[in-house]
C-alpha positions in Angstrom: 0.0 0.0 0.0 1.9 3.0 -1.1 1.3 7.0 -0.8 0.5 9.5 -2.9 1.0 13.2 -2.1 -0.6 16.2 -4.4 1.6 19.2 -4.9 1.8 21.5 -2.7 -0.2 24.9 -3.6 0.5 28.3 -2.0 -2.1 31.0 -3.9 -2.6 34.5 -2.7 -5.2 35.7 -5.2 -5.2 39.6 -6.6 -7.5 41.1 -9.1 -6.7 41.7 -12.4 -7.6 42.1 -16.5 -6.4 39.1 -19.1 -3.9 39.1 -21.6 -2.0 36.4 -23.8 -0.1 33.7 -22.0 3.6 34.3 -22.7 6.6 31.6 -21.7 9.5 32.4 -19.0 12.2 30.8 -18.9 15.5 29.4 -16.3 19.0 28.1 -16.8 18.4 24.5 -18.1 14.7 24.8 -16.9 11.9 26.1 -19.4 8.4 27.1 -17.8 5.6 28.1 -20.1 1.9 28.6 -20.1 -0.1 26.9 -22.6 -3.5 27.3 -23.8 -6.0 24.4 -24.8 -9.4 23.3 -25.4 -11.2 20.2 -23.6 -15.1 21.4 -23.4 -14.5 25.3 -23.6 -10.9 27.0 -23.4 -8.7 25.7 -20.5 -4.8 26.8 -19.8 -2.3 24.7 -18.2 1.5 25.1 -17.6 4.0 23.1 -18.7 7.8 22.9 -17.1 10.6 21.0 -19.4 14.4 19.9 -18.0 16.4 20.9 -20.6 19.2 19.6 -18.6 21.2 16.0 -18.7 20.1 16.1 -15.0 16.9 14.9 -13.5 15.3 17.5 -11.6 13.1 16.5 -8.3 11.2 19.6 -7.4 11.1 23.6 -8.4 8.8 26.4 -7.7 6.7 28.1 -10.2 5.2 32.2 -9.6 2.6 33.0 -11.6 1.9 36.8 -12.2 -1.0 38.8 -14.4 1.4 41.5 -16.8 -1.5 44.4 -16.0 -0.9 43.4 -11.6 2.6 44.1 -10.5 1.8 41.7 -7.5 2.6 38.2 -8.3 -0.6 36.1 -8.4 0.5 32.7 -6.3 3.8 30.3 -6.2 3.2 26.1 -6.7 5.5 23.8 -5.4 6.5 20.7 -6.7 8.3 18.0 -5.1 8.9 14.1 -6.7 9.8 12.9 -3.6 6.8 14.2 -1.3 4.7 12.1 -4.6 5.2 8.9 -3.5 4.2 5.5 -5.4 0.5 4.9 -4.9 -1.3 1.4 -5.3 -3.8 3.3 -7.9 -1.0 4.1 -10.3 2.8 4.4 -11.3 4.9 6.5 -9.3 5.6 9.7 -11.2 9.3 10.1 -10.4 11.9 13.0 -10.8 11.5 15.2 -14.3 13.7 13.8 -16.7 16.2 14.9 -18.8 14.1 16.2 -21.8 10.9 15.5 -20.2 8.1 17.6 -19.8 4.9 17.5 -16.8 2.2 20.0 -17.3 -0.1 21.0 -14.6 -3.6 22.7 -14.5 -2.6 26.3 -14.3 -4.1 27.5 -11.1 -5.6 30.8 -10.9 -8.3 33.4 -9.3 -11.7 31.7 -9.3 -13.8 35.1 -10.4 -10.2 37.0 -12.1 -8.1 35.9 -14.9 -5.5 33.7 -15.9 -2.2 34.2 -15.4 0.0 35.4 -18.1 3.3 35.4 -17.4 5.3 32.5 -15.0 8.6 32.5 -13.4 11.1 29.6 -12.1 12.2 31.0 -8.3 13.9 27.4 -7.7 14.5 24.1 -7.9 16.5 20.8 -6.7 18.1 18.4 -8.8 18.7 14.9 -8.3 21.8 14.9 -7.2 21.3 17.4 -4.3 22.4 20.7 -6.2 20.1 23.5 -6.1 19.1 27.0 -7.6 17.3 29.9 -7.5 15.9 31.8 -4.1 16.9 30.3 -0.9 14.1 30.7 0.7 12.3 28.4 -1.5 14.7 25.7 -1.7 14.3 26.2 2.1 10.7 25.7 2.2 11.6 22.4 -0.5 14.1 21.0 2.3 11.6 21.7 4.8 8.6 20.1 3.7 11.0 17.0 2.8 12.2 17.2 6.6 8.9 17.0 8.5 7.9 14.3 5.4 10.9 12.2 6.5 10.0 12.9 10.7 6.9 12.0 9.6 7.7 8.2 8.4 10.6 7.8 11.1 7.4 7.9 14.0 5.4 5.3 11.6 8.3 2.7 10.8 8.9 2.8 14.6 5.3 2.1 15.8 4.8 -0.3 12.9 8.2 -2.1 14.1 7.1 -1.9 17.8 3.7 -3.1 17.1 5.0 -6.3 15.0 7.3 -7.5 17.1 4.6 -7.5 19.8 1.8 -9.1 17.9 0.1 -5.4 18.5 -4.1 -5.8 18.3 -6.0 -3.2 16.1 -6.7 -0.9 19.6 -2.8 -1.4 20.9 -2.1 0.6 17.3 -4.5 2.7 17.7 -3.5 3.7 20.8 0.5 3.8 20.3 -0.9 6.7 17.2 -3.2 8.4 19.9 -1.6 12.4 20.2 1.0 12.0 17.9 1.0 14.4 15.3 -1.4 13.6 11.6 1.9 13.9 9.4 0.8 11.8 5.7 2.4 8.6 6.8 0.5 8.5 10.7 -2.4 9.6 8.8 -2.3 6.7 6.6 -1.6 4.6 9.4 -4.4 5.9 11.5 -7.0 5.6 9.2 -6.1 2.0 7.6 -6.8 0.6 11.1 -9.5 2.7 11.9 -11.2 1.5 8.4 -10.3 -1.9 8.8 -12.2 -3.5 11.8 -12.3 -6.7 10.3 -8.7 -7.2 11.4 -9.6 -7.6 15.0 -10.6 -11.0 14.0 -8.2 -12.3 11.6 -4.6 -11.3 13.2 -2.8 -12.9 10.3 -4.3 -10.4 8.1 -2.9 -8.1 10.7 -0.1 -8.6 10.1 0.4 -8.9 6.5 -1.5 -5.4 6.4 1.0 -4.0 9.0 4.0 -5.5 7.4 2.9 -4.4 3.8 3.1 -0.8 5.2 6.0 -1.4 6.8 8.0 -2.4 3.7 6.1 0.9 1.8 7.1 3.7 4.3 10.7 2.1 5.0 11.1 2.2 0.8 9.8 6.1 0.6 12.0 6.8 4.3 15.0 5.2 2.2 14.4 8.0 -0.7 14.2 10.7 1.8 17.2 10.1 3.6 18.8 9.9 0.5 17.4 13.1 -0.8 19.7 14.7 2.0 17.0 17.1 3.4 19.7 19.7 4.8 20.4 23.0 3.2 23.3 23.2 1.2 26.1 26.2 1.8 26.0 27.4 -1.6 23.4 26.7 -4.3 24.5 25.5 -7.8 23.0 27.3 -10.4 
């Protein structure tokens, strides 16, 4: 049973007028706006790696040319989408690939126009762009990473102690709702059924336990600690 996480979305909303989507652009990191139709006009932006590096996570800020205020900033982060049992893990970008997004914007204003690269990781640890965003990046990894440390340990705990449904439960009771406790939490609260078969129990347990030990291994690896300088 695997995890997946959406991207993380920070939007401050401001009014504003349309005008034509335009492209903006980064060192070995293209960012453009795109318009489309799927039953009435939609936009969407698109982010390429034009490097021969694969890139795990940037942030995009998307602005209206006739508002000097910028409209919202969207996060990205691979490694905070983890594998899910409904479909393929999505991965770092790759060189030369391309993800597109549904370009977020004002519910009753217009689209933005104009969007901007203010960071980014790549998969080897180097970084560039705004500080403070690769700081928010490392951050959101870190409390991720606390996160799945606290559920490996109670799922370890609990197995080698033939833990009932409740004794989980209970081990989980005021600690905080990071994704992977979360998980945790509500799997056993869903599954009452388990009370009665203990062998399923376990498998269930030990099935997560192999899940958020894999996704804690590509955390730790990820090196969730600021570096002194950032690579452009």
């Amino acid at each position: 049973m695997r995890l997946l996480y959406a991207i993380v979305l920070v939007f401050a909303m401001g009014a504003a007028s349309a005008a034509q989507p335009q492209a903006s652009t980064e060192p070995a990191l293209r960012a453009e706006i795109q318009f489309g139709k799927y039953e009435g006009p939609s936009f969407s932006v698109s982010v390429t790696n034009l490097s021969d590096k694969k890139l795990t996570a940037y942030v995009l800020q998307f602005t209206v040319s006739t508002d000097s205020r910028p409209q919202g900033e969207m996060v990205w982060d691979a490694l905070l989408q983890m594998p899910s049992q409904h479909g393929e893990p999505q991965g770092p970008l790759a060189p030369g690939a391309s993800r597109t997004a549904s370009l977020p914007h004002r519910i009753d204003g217009p689209f933005p126009d104009k969007v901007d690269v203010l960071a980014g990781i790549w998969e080897d640890g180097a970084t560039f762009g705004q500080e403070a965003w690769i700081k928010v990046i490392l951050a959101n990894r870190a409390r991720l990473l606390s996160g799945y440390e606290q559920a490996v340990s109670v799922l370890h705990e609990g197995l080698d102690h033939d833990w009932s449904r409740a004794e989980y439960l209970q081990a989980l009771a005021g600690k905080p709702d990071s994704p992977p406790l979360f998980s945790l939490r509500r799997t056993l609260e869903a599954s009452v059924g388990l009370d009665q078969n203990p062998r399923a129990r376990k498998a269930a347990m030990e099935e997560l336990l192999a899940d958020f030990t894999q996704n804690l291994s590509l955390l730790r690896a990820a090196k969730p600690e600021l570096p002194v300088t950032a690579a452009q």
